[in-house]
C-alpha positions, 0 to 999 in steps of 0.5 A, a space after each residue: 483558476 484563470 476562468 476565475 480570474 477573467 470573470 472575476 475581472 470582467 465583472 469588475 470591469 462590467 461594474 465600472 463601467 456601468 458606474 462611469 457610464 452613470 456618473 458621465 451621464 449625471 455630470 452631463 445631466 447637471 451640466 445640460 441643466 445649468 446651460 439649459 437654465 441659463 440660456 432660458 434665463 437670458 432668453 426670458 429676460 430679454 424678451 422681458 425688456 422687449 415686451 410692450 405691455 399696451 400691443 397685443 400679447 398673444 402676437 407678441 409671444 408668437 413673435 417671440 418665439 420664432 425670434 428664439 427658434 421656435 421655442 414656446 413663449 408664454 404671456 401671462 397676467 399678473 393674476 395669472 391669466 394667460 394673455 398669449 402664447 405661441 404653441 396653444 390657444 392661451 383662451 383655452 388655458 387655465 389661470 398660471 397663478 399658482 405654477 412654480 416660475 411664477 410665483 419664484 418670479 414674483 419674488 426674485 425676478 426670475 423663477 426656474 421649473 421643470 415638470 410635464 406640460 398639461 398643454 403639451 403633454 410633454 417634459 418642459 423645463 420653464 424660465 419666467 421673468 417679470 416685466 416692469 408692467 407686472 406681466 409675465 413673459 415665460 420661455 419653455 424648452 423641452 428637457 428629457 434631462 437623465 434620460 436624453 443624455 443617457 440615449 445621447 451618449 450610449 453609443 460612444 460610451 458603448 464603444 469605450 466600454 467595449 475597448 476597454 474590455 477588450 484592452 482589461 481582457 488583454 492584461 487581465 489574461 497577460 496578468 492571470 497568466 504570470 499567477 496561474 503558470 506559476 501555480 501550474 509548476 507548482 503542482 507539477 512539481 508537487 505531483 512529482 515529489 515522492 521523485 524529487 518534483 521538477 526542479 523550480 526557477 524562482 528567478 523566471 517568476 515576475 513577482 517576489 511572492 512566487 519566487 520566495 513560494 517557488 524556494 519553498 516548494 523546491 526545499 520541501 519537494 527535496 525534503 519530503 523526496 529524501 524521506 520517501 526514499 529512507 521511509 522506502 528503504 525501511 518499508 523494503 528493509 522490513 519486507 525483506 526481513 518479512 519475507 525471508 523469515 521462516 515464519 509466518 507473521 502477520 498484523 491485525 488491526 483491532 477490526 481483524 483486518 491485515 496490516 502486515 502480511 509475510 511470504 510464509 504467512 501467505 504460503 502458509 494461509 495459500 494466498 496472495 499477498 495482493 489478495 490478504 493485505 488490507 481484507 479482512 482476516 476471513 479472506 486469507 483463512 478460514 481455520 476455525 480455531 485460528 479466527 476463534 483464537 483471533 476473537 479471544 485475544 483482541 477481546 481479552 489479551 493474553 496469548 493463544 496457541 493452536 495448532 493449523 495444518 500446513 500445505 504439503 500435510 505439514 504441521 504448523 503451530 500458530 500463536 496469537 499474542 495481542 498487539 498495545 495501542 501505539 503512542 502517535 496512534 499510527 496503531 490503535 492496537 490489534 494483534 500479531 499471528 506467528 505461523 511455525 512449520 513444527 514438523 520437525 519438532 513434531 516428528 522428532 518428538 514423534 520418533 523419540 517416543 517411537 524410539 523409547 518404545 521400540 528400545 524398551 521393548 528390544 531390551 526387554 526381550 533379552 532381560 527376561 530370557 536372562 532373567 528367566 534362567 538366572 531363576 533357574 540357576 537359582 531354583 533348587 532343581 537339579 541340573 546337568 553339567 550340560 544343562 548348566 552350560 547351555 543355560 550359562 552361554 544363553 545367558 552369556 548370548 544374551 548379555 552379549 545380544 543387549 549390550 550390541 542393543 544398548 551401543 547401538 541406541 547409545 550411538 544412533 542417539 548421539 548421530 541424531 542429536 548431534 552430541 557426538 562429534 569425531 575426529 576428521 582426517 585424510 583416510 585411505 577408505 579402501 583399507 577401511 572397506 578390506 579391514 571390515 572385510 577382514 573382521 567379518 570374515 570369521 562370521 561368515 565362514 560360521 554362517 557358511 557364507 564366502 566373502 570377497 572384496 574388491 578396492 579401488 584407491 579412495 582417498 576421504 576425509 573422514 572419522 575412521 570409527 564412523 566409515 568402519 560403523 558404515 562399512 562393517 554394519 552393511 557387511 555384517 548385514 549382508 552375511 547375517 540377512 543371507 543364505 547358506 552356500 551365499 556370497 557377499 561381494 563388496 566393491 569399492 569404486 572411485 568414479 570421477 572422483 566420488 567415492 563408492 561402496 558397493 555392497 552385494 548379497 544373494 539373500 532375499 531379495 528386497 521388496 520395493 516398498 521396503 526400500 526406504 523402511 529398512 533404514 528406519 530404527 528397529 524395523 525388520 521385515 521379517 521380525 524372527 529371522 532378524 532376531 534369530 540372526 542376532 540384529 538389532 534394527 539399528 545397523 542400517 539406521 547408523 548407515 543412513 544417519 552417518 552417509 547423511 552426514 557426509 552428504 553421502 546417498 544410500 540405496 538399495 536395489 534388488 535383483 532376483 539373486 540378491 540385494 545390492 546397498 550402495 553408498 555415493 559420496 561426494 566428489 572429494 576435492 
């Protein structure tokens, strides 16, 4: 803007000066004229008055000449005949009748020209007078007129020019600089606004303009600075809901290009937020039904579901809704992506449908063995009294066999869907573990295995129902899953404060990739020696969900003479 303003101000300069220089030169050129045409007047006419028309002409106008300094004097006849003159051979010279100071003094006295001598070949300017005899006597001066004067004065008229240059460049750069480092604050503090700009003086600017700009600039820079810090703090609130939602969200404008994209969108698509935001949506996914599903909802509406697998093999749900044009045309429409991680939903669906079918086939199991002797009570084919009895007490083992099922689902079902709730207190889980013991005791004698139990004091808060569900289904297990002449050690520890249960059988040992299955519902690894012993699949599925629920840890570890269950709870306060 300063180069701006100098070139400007010399051009303007440069213009008046060429005009002043013109103008002077004209006034001297006029002024040159006027004393140029009054001296020759005066010269004339009084060469005029001393002009003897009876002595010779042509000495006389020599005379003359030297008498006035050397300036050519002409004689000249009433007809125009050149009589004299002090510069040529007047016998050589054409008749003067028709020149223009002859014929302006044949009329007034006196007759003024200026044109270019034919005799001389130069610019004259002549003064003719009439003498009393009718003769002429003329007096010419050279005279270069515009252009003399022009020569004459270009040197001073150059020095002024450049004086007053140099003086115009001066102030013009002084006056420039009181615009331009104004402005230059201004733009700084403009480019700083989002910080709040640098502070202005409007006091230390010369004129008002720019102080009244300067409050100006001050007032916006401060007005646009607090609504970049809330339209910030927005943008930071909404990313940080974004970021922190389990699902995935992400906006589109109606050219599939991401508008928005959340942390769970970009875990789930497996890229950058950097690398998403404002490509296109090709760039973050190519899952065919997802981009189809895109197309058809920017292109019709409505709302589409599909399914897109999730890393680390988890299953996600994505559904696609279209997105209405917005009212100031910030969004001109598009549509919004919800990514949902289903793999619980899915795999609890998965289990209940697992969890149906396995329950309707253990139950189906003792109904038709009941079923098949009650027809035979009822058939008509005779039957001993011991014959009866046997049928009598199956049917009675049986019964017995489907209602332990039926409980045992009815209380695996309320532990996972969290519809069963006991009552806490302060239990002594040592005389728990010894009472569990004590039940079992006569079911081992039976089974020809020996029981012992060894407690340490073990305070938790706890349900009595669900720590005797714990304890009595891993000590039932270990008689049932164990062989003739085994034992069953049970110890309860109290280390560091943490609870823990301790279970040992000498039944077979446990294979490693059975480990965490014996914990699923209705899973036995030998299918008829479980049945035989009277299981149901379930008693160390209720041990896993209820440790679960106290934070408690259940491992198994096997060893060549036996199994080892352990149950770790938390350090108790």
């Amino acid at each position: 803007m300063k180069k701006s303003i100098l070139k400007s101000t010399a051009l303007v300069l440069c213009a008046g000066l060429v005009c002043c220089l013109l103008l002077t030169a004209a006034i001297f050129d006029a002024k040159t004229t006027q004393q140029t045409e009054t001296q020759l007047r005066s010269l004339a006419t009084a060469l005029g008055s001393a002009y003897d028309a009876n002595g010779d002409a042509d000495a006389q106008a020599s005379q003359f000449s030297r008498q006035i300094g050397g300036l050519r004097v002409t004689v000249i006849a009433k007809d125009g005949t050149v009589l004299g003159d002090s510069a040529a051979d007047y016998k050589t010279m054409e008749n003067h009748a028709g020149r223009e100071e002859l014929k302006a003094a044949e009329g007034a006295g006196v007759g003024i020209s200026v044109r270019p001598s034919e005799t001389l070949g130069t610019r004259l300017m002549y003064a003719a007078v009439r003498t009393q005899g009718g003769e002429y006597i003329r007096v010419a001066m050279q005279y270069n007129g515009f252009l003399r004067d022009l020569v004459s004065l270009l040197p001073a008229l150059l020095g002024a020019g450049l004086v007053a240059f140099a003086v115009a460049a001066f102030v013009a750069t002084r006056v420039a600089k009181t615009v331009t480092d104004p402005i230059s604050d201004f733009t700084e503090s403009l480019k700083n606004v989002q910080e709040g700009g640098a502070r202005l003086e409007p006091e230390k600017y010369p004129y008002e303009e720019l102080q009244a700009m300067a409050g100006d600039i001050n007032r916006m820079s401060e007005e646009i600075a607090r609504n970049m810090r809330r339209l910030e703090r927005e943008k930071a609130k909404i990313d940080y809901i974004l970021d922190n939602m389990n699902e995935g969200f992400v906006l589109l404008d109606t050219d599939q290009n991401i508008l928005l994209i959340n942390a769970s969108a970009c875990r789930a698509f497996g890229v950058k937020k950097t690398e998403a935001q404002g490509k296109n949506i090709l760039h973050a996914t190519r899952n065919i039904p997802l981009i189809d599903g895109v197309a058809a909802v920017l292109k019709k509406g409505g709302h589409v579901a599909v399914d897109m697998p999730l890393p680390d093999k988890r299953k996600g749900e994505v559904n696609i809704s279209r997105v209405k044009p917005e009212d100031t045309g910030a969004i001109d429409g598009g549509a919004i992506i919800i990514i949902s991680d289903v793999t619980a939903q899915r795999n609890a669906a998965k289990m209940r449908q697992d969890f149906f079918e396995s329950a309707s086939h253990e139950l189906k199991t003792p109904i038709t063995s009941i079923k098949g002797f009650a027809e035979l009570l009822c058939s008509d084919m005779p039957l001993g009294g011991n014959k009866q009895e046997a049928i009598s007490k199956r049917i009675l083992k049986e019964t017995m066999r489907m209602s332990s099922l039926i409980s045992d689902i009815i209380m695996i079902s309320r532990l996972e869907s969290g519809d069963i709730t006991f009552e806490r207190e302060v239990l002594d889980l040592a005389a728990v573990v010894s009472e569990c013991c004590s039940d079992a005791a006569e079911f081992a004698r039976s089974s020809k295995v020996s029981i012992s139990c060894t407690t340490q004091p073990c305070v938790l808060s706890a349900s009595h129902r669900e720590m005797s569900e714990l304890a009595g289904n891993l000590i039932t297990n270990a008689v049932k899953y164990n062989r003739q002449g085994g034992r069953v050690e049970v110890n309860l520890t109290n280390e560091n404060g943490a609870p823990c249960l301790r279970v040992f059988n000498t039944g077979e040992p446990i294979a490693p990739e059975y480990a965490q299955r014996i914990f699923e519902r209705f899973y036995r690894i030998d299918k008829g020696r479980s049945k035989a012993a009277g299981g149901t699949g379930l008693g160390l599925a209720i041990v896993k969900h209820i440790a679960t629920n106290y934070g408690a840890s259940v491992t198994v570890t096997a060893a060549p003479d036996g199994n080892t269950f352990t149950v770790l709870f938390p350090v108790q306060d």
